[in-house]
N, C-alpha and C positions, 0 to 999 in steps of 0.2 A: 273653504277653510277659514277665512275672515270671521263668518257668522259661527263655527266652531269657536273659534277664540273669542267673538266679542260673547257669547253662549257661557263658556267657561270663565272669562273676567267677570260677568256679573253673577254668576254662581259664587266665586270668591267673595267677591262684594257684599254680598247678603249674607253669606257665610260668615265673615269677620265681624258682620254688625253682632253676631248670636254670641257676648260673652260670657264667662262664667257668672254673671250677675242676672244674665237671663234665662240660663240653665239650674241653676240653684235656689230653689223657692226661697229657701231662710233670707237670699240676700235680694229681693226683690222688695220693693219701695211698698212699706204698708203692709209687710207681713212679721207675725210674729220670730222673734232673734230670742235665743237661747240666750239668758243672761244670768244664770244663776240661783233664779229665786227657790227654785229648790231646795239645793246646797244650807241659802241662806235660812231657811225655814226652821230646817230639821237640825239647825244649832240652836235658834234659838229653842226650839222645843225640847231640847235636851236639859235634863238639870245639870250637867257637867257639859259644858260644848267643848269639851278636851277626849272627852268619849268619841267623837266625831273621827277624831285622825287614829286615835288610841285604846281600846278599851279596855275594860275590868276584866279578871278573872271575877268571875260569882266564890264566896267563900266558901262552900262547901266543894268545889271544884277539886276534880282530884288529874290534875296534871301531871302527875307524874305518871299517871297507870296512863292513861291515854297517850305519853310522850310515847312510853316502853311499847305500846303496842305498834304505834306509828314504827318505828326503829325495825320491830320483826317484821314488820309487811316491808319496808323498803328495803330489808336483810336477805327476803326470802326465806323468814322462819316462824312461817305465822302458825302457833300454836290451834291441835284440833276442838272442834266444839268438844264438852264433856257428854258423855252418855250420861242419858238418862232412861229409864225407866217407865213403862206406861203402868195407868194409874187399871187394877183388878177392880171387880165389883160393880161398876158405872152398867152393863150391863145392855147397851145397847139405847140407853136414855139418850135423846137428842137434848132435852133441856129444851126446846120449842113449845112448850106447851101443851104436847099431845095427848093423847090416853093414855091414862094413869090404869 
């Protein structure tokens, strides 16, 4: 029973040495640590670094027909695609280049 527990004390022992700084590569001595520089890059590469947290509508953007649509899909009243019509005459042409 002795050699059980002195067995199990130094199973603990070696165990408690293993801390989260030796389980976690980022935080081990001499590796690289996340700090940023990404983040900081793609502000300055911005001509607005306010674009960053916030962006532009584009002017021609038409947010209102895109809000309206959003609204009927989370309504449950999303309107059908329209019919259309196939195009007479084509005629079996693939358009691939084949024999004319």
């Amino acid at each position: 029973m002795s050699t059980l527990r002195t067995s199990l004390l130094g199973l603990f022992l070696l165990l408690g040495g293993c801390t989260g700084s030796m389980l976690d590569p980022y935080a081990r001595e001499g590796n690289w640590r996340p700090n940023g520089a990404n983040e900081a890059n793609l502000v300055q590469m911005l001509a607005t670094p306010t674009d960053y947290t916030q962006g532009q509508a584009a002017p021609d953007a038409m947010g209102e027909l895109a809000t309206a649509a959003v609204q009927r899909l989370l309504q449950d009243r999303v309107r059908n695609l329209p019919t259309t019509a196939t195009t007479q005459g084509m005629g079996g042409a693939s358009g691939l280049g084949g024999a004319q």
